[in-house]
C-alpha positions as CSV (number, residue, x, y, z in Angstrom):
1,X,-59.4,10.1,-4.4
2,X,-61.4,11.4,-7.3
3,X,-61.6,15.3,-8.5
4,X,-64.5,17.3,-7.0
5,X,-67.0,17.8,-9.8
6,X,-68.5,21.0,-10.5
7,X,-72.1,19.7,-10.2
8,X,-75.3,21.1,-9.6
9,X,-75.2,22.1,-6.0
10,X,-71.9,23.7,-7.3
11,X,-73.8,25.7,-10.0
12,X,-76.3,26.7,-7.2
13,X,-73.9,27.7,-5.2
14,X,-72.4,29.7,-7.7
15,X,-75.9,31.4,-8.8
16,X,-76.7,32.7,-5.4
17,X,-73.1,34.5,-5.5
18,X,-74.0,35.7,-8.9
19,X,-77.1,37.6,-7.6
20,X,-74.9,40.6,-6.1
21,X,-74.5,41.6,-9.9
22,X,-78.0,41.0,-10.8
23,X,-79.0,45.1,-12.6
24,X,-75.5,45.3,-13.2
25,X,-74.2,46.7,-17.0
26,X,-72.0,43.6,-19.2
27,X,-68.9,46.3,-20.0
28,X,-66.3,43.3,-21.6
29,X,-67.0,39.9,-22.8
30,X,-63.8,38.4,-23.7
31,X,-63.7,35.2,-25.5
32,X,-60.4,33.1,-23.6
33,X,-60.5,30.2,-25.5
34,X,-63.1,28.9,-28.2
35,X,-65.6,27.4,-25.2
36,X,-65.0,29.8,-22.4
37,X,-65.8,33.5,-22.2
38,X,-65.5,35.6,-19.5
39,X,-68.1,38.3,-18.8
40,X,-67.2,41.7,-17.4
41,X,-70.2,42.9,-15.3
42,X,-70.0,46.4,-13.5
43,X,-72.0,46.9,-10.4
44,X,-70.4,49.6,-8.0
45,X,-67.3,47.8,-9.5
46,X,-66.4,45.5,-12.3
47,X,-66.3,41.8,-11.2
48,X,-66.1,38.8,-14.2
49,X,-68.5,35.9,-14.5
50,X,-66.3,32.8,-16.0
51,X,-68.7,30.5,-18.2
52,X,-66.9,27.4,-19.4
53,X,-68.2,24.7,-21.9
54,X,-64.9,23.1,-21.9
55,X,-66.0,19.6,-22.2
56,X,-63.6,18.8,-18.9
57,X,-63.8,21.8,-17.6
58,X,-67.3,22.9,-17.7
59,X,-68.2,25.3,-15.2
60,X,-69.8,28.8,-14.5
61,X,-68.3,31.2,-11.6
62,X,-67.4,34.4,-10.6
63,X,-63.8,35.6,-11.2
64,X,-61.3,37.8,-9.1
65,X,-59.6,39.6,-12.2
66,X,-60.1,39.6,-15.9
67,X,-58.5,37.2,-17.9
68,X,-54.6,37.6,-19.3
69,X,-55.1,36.6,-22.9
70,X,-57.8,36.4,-25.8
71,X,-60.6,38.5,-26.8
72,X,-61.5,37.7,-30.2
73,X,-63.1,34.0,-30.5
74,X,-65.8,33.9,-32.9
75,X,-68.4,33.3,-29.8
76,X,-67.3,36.4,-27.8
77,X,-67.3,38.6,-30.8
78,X,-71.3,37.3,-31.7
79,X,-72.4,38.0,-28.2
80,X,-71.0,41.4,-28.0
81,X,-72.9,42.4,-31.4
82,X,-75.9,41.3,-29.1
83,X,-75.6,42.2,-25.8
84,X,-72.2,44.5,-25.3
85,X,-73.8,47.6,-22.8
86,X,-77.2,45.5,-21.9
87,X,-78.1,45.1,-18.3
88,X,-78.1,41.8,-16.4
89,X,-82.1,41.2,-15.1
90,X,-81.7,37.9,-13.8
91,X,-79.5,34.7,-13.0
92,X,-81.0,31.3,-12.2
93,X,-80.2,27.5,-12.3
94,X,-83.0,25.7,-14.3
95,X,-84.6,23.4,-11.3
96,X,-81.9,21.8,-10.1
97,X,-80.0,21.1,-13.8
98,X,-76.8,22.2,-14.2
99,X,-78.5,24.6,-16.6
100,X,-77.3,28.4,-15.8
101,X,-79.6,31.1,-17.3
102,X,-78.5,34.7,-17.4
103,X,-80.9,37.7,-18.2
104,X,-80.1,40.5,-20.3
105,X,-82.0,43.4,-21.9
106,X,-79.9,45.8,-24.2
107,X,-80.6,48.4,-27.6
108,X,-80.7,45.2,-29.4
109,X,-83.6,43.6,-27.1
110,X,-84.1,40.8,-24.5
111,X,-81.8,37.7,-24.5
112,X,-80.9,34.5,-22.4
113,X,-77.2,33.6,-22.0
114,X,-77.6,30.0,-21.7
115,X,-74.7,28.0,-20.0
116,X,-75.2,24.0,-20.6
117,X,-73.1,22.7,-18.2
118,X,-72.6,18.9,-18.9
119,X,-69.2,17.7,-19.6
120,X,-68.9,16.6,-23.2
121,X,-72.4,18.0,-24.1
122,X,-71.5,21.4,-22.6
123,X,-72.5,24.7,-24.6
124,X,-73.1,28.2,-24.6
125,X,-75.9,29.3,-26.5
126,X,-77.6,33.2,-26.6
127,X,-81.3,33.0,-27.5
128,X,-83.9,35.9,-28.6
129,X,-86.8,36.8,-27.4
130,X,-88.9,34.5,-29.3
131,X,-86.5,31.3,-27.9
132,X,-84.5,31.1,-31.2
133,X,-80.0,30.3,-30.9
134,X,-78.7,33.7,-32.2
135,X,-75.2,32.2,-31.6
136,X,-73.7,29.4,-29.6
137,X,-70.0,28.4,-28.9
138,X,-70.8,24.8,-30.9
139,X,-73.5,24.6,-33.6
140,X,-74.6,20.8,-33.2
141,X,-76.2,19.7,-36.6
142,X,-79.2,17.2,-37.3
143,X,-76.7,14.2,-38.1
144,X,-74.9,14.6,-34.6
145,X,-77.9,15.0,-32.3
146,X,-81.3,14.4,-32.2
147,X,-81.5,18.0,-30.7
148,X,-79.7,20.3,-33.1
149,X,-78.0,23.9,-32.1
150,X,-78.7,25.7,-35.4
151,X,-78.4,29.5,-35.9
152,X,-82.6,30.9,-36.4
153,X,-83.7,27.6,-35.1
154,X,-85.4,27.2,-31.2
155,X,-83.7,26.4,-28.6
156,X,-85.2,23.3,-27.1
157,X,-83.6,22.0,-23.8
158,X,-82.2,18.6,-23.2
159,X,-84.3,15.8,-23.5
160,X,-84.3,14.9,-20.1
161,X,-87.1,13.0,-18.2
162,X,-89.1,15.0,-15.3
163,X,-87.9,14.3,-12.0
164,X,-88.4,16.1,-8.3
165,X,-85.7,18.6,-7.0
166,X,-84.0,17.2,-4.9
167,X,-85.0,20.2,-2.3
168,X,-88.5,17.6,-2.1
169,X,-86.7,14.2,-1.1
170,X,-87.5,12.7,2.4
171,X,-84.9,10.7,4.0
172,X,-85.2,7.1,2.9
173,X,-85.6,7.9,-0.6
174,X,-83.4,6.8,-3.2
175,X,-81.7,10.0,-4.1
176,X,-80.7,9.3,-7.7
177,X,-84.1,9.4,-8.5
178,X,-84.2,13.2,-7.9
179,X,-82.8,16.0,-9.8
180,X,-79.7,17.7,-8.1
181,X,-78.3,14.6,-6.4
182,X,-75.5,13.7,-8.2
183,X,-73.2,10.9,-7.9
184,X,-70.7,12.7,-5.8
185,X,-73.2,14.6,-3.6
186,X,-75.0,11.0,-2.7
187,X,-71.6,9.8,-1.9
188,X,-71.0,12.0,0.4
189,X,-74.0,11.8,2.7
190,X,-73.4,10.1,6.1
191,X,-69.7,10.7,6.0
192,X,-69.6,14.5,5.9
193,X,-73.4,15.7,5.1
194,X,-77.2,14.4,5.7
195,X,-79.6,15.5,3.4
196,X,-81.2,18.3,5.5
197,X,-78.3,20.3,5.5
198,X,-78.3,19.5,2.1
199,X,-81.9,21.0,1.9
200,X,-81.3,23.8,4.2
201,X,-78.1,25.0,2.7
202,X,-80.5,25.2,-0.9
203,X,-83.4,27.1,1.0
204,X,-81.5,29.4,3.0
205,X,-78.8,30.1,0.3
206,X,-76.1,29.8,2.5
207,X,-73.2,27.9,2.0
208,X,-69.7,26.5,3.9
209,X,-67.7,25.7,0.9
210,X,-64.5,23.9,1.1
211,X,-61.3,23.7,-0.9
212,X,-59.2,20.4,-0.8
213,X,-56.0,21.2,-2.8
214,X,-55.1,19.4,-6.0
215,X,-59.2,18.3,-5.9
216,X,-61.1,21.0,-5.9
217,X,-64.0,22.6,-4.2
218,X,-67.2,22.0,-2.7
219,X,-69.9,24.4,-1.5
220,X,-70.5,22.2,1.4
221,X,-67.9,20.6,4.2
222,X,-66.2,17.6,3.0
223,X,-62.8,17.5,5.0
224,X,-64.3,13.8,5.8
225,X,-63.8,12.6,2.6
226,X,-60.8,15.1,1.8
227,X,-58.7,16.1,5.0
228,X,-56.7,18.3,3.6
229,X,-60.0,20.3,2.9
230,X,-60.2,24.0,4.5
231,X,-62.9,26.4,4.8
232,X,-62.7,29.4,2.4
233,X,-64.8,32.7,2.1
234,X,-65.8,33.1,-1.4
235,X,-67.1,29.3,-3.4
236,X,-66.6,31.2,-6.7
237,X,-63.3,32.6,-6.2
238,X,-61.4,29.2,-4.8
239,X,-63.2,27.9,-8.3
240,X,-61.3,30.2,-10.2
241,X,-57.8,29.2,-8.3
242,X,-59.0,25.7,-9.2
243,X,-59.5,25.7,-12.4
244,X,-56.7,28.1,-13.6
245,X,-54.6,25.6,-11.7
246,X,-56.2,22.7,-13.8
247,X,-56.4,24.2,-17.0
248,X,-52.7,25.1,-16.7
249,X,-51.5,21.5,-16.2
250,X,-54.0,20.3,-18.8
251,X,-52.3,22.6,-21.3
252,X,-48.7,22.0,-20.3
253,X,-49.4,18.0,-20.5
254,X,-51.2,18.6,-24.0
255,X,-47.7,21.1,-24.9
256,X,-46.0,18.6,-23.3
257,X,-47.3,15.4,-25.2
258,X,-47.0,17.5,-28.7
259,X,-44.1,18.3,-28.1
260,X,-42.6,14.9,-27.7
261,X,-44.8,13.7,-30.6
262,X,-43.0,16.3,-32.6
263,X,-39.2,15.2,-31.8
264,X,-40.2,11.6,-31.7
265,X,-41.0,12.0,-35.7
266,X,-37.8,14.2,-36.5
267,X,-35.8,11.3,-34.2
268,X,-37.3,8.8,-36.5
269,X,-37.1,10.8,-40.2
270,X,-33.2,11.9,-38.7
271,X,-32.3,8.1,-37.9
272,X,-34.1,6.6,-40.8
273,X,-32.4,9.2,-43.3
274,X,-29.3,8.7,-41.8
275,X,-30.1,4.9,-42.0
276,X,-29.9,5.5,-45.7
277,X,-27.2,7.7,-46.1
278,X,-24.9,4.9,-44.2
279,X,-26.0,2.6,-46.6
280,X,-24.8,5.0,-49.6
281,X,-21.5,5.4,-47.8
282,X,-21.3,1.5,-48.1
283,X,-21.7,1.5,-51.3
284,X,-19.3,3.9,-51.9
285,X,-16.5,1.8,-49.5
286,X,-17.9,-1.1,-52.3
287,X,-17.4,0.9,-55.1
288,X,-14.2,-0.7,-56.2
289,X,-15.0,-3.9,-55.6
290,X,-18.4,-3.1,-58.0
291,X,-16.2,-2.3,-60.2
292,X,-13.9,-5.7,-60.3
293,X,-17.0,-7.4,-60.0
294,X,-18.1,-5.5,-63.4
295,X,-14.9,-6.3,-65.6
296,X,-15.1,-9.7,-64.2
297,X,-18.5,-10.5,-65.5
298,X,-17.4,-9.4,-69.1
299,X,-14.1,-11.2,-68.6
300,X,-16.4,-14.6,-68.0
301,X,-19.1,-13.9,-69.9
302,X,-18.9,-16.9,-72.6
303,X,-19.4,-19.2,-69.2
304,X,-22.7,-17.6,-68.0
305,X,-25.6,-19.6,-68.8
306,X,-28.2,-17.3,-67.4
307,X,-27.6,-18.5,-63.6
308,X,-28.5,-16.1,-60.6
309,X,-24.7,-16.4,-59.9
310,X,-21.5,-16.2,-61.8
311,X,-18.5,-17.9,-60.6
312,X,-16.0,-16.5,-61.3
313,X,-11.6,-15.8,-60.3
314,X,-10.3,-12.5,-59.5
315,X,-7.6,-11.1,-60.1
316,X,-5.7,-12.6,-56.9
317,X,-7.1,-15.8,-58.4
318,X,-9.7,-16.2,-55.4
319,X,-12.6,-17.8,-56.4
320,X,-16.1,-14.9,-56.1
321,X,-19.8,-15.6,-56.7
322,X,-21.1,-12.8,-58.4
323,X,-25.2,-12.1,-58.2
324,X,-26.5,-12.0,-61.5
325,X,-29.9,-10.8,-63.1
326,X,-31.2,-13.6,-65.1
327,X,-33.7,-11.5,-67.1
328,X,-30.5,-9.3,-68.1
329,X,-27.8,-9.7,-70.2
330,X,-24.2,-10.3,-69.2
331,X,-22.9,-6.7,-70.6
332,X,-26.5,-5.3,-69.2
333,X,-25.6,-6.8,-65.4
334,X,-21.7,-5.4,-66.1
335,X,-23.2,-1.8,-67.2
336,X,-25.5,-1.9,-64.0
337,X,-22.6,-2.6,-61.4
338,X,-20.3,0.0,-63.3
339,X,-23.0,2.7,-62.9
340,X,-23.8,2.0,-59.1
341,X,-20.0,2.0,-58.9
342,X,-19.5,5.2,-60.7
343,X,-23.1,6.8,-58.8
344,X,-21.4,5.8,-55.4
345,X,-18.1,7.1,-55.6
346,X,-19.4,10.7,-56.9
347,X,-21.6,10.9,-53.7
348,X,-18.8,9.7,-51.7
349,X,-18.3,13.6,-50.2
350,X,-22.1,14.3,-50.4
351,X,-23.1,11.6,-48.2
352,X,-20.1,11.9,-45.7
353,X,-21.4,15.8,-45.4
354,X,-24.8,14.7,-44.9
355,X,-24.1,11.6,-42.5
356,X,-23.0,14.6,-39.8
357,X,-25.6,16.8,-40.2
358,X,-28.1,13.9,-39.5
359,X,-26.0,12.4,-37.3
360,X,-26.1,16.2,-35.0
361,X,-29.7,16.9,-35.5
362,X,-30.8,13.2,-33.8
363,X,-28.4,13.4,-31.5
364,X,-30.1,17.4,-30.6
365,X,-33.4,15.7,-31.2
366,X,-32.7,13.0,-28.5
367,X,-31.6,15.8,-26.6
368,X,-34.7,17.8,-26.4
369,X,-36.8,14.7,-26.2
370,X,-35.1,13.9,-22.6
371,X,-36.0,17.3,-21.9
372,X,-39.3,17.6,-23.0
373,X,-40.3,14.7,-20.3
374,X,-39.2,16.8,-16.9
375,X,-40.0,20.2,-18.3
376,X,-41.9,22.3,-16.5
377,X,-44.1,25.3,-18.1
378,X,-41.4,27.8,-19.0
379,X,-39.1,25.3,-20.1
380,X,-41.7,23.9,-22.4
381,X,-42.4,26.9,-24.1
382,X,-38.7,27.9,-24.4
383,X,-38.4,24.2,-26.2
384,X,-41.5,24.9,-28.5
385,X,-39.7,28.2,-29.7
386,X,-36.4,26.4,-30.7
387,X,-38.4,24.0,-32.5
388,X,-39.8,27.0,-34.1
389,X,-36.9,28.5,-35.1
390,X,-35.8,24.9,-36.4
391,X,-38.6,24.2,-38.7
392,X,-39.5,20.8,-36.5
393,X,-42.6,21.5,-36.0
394,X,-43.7,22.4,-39.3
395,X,-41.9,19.6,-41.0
396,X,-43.7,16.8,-38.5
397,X,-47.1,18.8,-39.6
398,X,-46.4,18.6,-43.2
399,X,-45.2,14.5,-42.9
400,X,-48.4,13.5,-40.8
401,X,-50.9,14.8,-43.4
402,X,-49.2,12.5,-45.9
403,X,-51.0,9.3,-46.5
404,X,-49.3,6.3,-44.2
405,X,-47.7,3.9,-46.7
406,X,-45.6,0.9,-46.2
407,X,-42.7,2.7,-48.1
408,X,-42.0,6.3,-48.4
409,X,-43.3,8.5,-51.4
410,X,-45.5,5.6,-52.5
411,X,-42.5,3.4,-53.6
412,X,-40.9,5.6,-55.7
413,X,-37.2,6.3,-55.5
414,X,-37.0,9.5,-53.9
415,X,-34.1,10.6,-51.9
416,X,-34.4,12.6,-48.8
417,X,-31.6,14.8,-47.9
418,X,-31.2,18.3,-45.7
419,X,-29.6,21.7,-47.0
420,X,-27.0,23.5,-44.9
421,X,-29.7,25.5,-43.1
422,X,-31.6,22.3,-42.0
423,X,-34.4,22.4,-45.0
424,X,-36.0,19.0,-46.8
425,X,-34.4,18.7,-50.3
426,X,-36.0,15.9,-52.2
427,X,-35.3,14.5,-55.6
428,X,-35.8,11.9,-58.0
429,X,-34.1,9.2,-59.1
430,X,-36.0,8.4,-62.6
431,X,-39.0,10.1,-64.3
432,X,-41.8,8.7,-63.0
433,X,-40.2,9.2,-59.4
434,X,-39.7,12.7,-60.6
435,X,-43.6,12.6,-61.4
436,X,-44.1,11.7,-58.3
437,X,-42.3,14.1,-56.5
438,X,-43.4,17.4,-58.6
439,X,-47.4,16.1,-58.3
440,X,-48.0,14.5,-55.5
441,X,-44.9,15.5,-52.6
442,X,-44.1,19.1,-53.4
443,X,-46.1,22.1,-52.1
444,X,-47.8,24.9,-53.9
445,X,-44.8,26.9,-51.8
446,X,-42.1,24.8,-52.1
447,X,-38.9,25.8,-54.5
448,X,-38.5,23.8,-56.8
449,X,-35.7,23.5,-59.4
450,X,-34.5,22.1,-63.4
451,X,-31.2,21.8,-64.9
452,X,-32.4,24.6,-67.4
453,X,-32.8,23.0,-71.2
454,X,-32.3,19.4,-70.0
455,X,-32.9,16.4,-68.1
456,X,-32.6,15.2,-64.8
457,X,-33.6,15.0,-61.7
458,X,-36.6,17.5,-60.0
459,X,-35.3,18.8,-57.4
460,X,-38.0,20.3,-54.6
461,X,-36.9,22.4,-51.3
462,X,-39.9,21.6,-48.3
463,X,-40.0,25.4,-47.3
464,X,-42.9,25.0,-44.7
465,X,-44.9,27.3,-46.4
466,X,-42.4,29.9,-45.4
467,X,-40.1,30.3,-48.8
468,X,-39.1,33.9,-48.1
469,X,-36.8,32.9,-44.9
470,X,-35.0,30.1,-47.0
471,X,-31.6,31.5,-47.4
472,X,-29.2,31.7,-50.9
473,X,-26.8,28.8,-49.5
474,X,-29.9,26.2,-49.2
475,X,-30.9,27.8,-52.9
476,X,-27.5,26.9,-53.9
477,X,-27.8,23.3,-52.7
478,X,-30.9,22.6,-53.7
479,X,-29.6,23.9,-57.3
480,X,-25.9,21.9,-57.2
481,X,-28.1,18.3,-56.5
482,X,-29.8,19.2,-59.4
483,X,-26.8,19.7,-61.2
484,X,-25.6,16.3,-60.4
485,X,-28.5,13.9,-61.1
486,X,-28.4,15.5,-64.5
487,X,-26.1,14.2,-67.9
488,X,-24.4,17.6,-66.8
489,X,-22.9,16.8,-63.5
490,X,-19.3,16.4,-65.1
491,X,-19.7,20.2,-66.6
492,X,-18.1,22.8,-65.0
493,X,-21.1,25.6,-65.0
494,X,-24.3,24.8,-65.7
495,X,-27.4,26.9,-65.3
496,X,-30.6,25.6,-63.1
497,X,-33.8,27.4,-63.0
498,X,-35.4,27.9,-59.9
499,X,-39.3,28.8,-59.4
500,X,-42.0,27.7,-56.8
501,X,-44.0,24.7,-57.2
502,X,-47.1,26.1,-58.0
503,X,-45.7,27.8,-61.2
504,X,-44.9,24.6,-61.9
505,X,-47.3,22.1,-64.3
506,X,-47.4,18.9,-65.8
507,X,-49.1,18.7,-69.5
508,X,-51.8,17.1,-70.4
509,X,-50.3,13.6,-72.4
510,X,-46.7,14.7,-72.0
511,X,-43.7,11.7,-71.3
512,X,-42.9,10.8,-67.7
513,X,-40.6,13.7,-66.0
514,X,-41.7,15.8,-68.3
515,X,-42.7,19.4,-66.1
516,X,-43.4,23.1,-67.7
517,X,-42.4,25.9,-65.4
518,X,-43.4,29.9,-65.7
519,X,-41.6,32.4,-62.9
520,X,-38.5,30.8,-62.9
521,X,-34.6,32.3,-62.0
522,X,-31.5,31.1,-63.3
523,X,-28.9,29.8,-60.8
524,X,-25.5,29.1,-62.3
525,X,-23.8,26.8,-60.5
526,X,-20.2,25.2,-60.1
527,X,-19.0,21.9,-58.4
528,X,-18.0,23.5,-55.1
529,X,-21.7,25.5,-55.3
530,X,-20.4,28.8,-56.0
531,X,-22.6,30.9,-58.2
């Protein structure tokens, strides 16, 4: 079975139970979301008027209590300029649209509070005396609608076509011909209505509304249609229960579904980073066999005739097919396997430090992401706060604004690692990559660091916009990679500087990798990344 809709016998029923307030004095207008605002109207005592233009959610009501959170949405704050203090005169349903006007006359005038009530074309709007918006809760501009909601402009209602109220139809006629008989109401006659109750319950202004649980309510019986439907007292106030109930599992599903969007991104940056890092481990295990490989090639050299293989005998005098770059010489393809040699074994430790802490945070990723799927509400949030506190939420943020590209960075070789206290630390592997990484990846917050007076690698920490909670030992780390993708790795102190991003610029005309920097502090740093 379908949820009840809040449709215009539901608004009529809910302006009849508005008339008890009707000369009352609007004390509060609280703004609980962006579309809804609750009104505060005191009459003997206070009672709230809920008006919704949630585009599922779209509704107008009276409430038991005031609201538990928010007061400062850009909507509430106009109307209260406007109307805060002024008494209600009058509230009516246009015909029978699910159009709620309220009266009100204050120090600043006369104004309409006018509650649209039409799923996604719901709005709020507050209009002046001489029928002009003053404010609304969505401004709707010429290229959107062919009715625009523009501040100083008229208010003009809906284009909709004239029809008879339904309070005119005779039996017999088709009722979707007549304003007021919506889909759900016509479905319901001859199983739990006819139309002259329909008709009396509009001219008499008395109502038997009904609330089925988990569907919602209806001013009129319709325990046919929903048997676990019971009568209740007040139609407004078994809204309220409704909706709050609704709008809660709406938000825990949307918490719930960003939430797993979230970890779903760290699992896949933690396993594809750690996808890499086992690949540098390889090449480490291969190192010495890189480097065989590389005194073999000079060793057989005079036999190579440009081939994309050299065949060659080892030392063990097994026969071995070495790949060879044709476009290189043989000294240039020996030099090349004695650098990735030498490269692999110096990150041997690095990447055997790294591989854990990757390896931990997907398997607490996983973790979480199992959780995420049975959570209820408290559990939810309490997840939402460790991701918090462990920058996931930021870092997914900060990776789905960058442009979708069939390889990282645009191509360039960057490398991806994380600091001790979980940060992003990026750097290049060659100066246009280092281009790259300074222009077009770091943020105008980010740290970014230099081997001071020399070249190398840039080196950027992601801070999340948040660079005053990174710590010295991520500093430190950030600094030491720097140190090693520089000629000075081998050195036993050397001195990196160490300044946000946005002090950081690239000159006009100036070589690839080439950066100036202003605002910068020098970290001295040692192999074991003691300063």
């Amino acid at each position: 079975m379908k949820r009840i809709p809040f449709d215009s016998l539901c608004l009529a029923a809910a302006v009849d139970e508005m008339q008890t307030l009707v000369g009352g004095k609007l004390q509060k207008i609280l703004g609980l979301s962006p579309l809804t605002v609750h009104l505060g109207v005191y009459k003997e005592k206070e009672t709230y008027v809920v008006l919704s233009a949630h585009p599922d959610f779209a509704r107008a009501h009276i409430a038991q209590k005031r609201p538990p959170r928010g007061d400062n949405h850009q909507f509430a704050l106009d109307l209260r300029r406007k109307i805060l203090d002024a008494r209600l005169e009058f509230v009516r349903q246009r015909g029978r649209d699910r159009i709620l006007e309220m009266g009100f006359i204050g120090a600043e005038g006369a104004f309409q509070l006018v509650a649209e009530l039409m799923g996604k074309h719901s709005n709020l709007m507050l209009v002046d005396e001489t029928k002009r918006v003053v404010c609304a809760a969505k401004w709707v501009g010429t290229k959107l609608s062919r009715r625009p909601i523009l501040p100083g402009q008229p208010y003009l209602p809906p284009p909709f076509e004239p029809r008879p109220v339904v309070d005119t139809a005779t039996p017999g006629d088709e009722l979707k011909e007549f304003e007021g008989a919506s889909p759900f109401l016509i479905s319901l006659m001859g199983d739990d209505l006819t139309l002259d109750q329909v008709q009396e319950a509009l001219r008499n202004h008395e109502w038997r509304p009904e609330f089925a649980p988990g569907y919602g309510v209806y001013p009129l019986p319709i325990h046919g249609r929903y048997p676990s439907a019971t009568p209740v007292e007040s139609f407004g106030l078994a809204l309220e229960r409704h909706f709050n109930e609704r709008v809660s599992q709406d938000e825990n599903e949307r918490q719930r579904q960003r939430l797993q969007s979230i970890l779903t991104r760290v699992v896949d940056a933690r396993a594809a980073a750690l996808s890499g890092v086992d690949e540098a481990r390889e090449a480490a295990r291969l190192a010495p066999q890189m480097q065989i490989w590389g005194e073999l090639i000079l060793a057989y050299q005079g036999s190579w005739k440009g081939e994309k293989e050299l065949r060659v005998w080892d030392y063990e005098g097994v026969e071995v097919l070495i790949p060879m770059d044709p476009e290189k010489s043989a000294v240039e393809n020996a030099e090349r396997l004695f650098r990735r040699a030498k490269r692999a074994k110096e990150r041997a430790n690095e990447m055997d430090e790294q591989a854990d802490r990757l390896r931990q945070e997907l398997i607490t990723a996983q973790s979480y992401l199992v959780r995420v799927l049975v959570a209820e509400s408290a559990e939810l949030s309490e997840i939402e706060e460790d991701l918090d506190r462990r920058r996931w939420k930021h870092q997914a943020a900060a990776q789905s604004q960058v442009a979708k590209e069939e390889r990282p960075f645009g191509g360039h070789s960057i490398k991806e690692l994380l600091s001790p206290g979980g940060w992003r630390v990026l750097y290049g592997e060659n100066a246009t990559s280092n281009d790259y990484l300074t222009t077009k990846v770091a943020r105008p917050n980010d740290y970014w660091f230099h081997v001071r007076g020399g070249v190398g690698s840039h080196v950027v920490l992601a801070t999340d916009n948040q660079p005053t909670r990174v710590q010295m030992p991520d500093l430190m780390y950030a600094a030491m990679l720097a140190k090693r993708n520089s000629p000075s790795k081998h050195s036993d102190f050397v001195a990196v500087d160490c300044t946000l991003k946005k002090y950081v610029r690239k000159p006009r005309g100036s070589a690839p990798g080439f950066a100036a920097y202003t605002h910068e502090r020098t970290l001295h740093v040692q192999e074991d990344g003691r300063r």
